[in-house]
C-alpha positions in Angstrom: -7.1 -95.6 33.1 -5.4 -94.3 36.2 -2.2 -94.4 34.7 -3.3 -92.4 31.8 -4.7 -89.1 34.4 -1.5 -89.3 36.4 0.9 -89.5 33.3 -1.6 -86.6 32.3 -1.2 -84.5 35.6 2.6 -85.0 35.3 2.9 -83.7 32.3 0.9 -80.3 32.8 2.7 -79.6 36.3 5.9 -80.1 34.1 4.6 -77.5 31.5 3.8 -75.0 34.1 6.3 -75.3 35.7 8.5 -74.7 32.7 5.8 -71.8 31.6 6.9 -69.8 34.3 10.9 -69.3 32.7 14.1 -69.0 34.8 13.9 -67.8 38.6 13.7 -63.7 39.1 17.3 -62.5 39.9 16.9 -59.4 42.2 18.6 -56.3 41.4 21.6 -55.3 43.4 24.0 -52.3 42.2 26.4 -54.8 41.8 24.4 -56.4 38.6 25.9 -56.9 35.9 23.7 -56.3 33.1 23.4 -57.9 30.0 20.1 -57.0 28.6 19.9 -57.6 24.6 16.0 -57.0 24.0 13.1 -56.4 26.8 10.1 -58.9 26.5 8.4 -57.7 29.3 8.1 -55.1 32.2 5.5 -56.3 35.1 5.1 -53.8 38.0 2.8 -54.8 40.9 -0.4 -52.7 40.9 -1.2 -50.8 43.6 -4.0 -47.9 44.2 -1.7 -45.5 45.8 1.7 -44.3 45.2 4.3 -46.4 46.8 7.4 -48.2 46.2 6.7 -51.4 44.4 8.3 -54.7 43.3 8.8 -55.1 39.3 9.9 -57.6 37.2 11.5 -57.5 34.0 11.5 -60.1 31.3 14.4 -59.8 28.5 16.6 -61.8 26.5 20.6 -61.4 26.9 23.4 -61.3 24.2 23.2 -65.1 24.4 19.9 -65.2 23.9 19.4 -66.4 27.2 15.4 -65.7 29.0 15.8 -64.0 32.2 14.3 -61.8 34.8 15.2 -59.3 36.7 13.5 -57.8 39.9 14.0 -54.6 41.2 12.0 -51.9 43.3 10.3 -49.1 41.5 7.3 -46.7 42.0 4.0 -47.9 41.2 1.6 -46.5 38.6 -0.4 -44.6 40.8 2.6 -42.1 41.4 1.9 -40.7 37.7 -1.2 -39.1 38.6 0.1 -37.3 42.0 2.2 -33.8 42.0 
């Protein structure tokens, strides 16, 4: 019965851990970009307007999933003059 939970446990740490996709790359000019279709953009939230860390989620020409991070403003920076 033990065995069964921990064979369990494994196997949902492996799944998350595999949920989460490839390591974020960070953005340097030097980049080379290869960006065939955006998944997904994530920008940290943040009340005020500040510089913030984002992530993007895309696919490349190989069809590769990867993410990029990069610095950007935050949402909060659309509302102020």
């Amino acid at each position: 019965m033990l065995l069964k939970y921990l064979i369990a446990s494994l196997l949902l740490v492996a799944g998350l851990a595999q949920a989460s996709g490839p390591e974020v790359e960070q953005y340097t000019y030097q980049t080379k970009l290869d960006i065939a279709q955006v998944l997904r953009t994530e920008v940290t939230p943040t009340p005020i307007c500040k510089v913030t860390d984002a992530v993007l989620t895309y696919r490349d020409s190989a069809g590769e999933l990867r993410k990029l991070g990069y610095r950007t403003l935050s949402e909060a920076c659309k509302t102020e003059n």
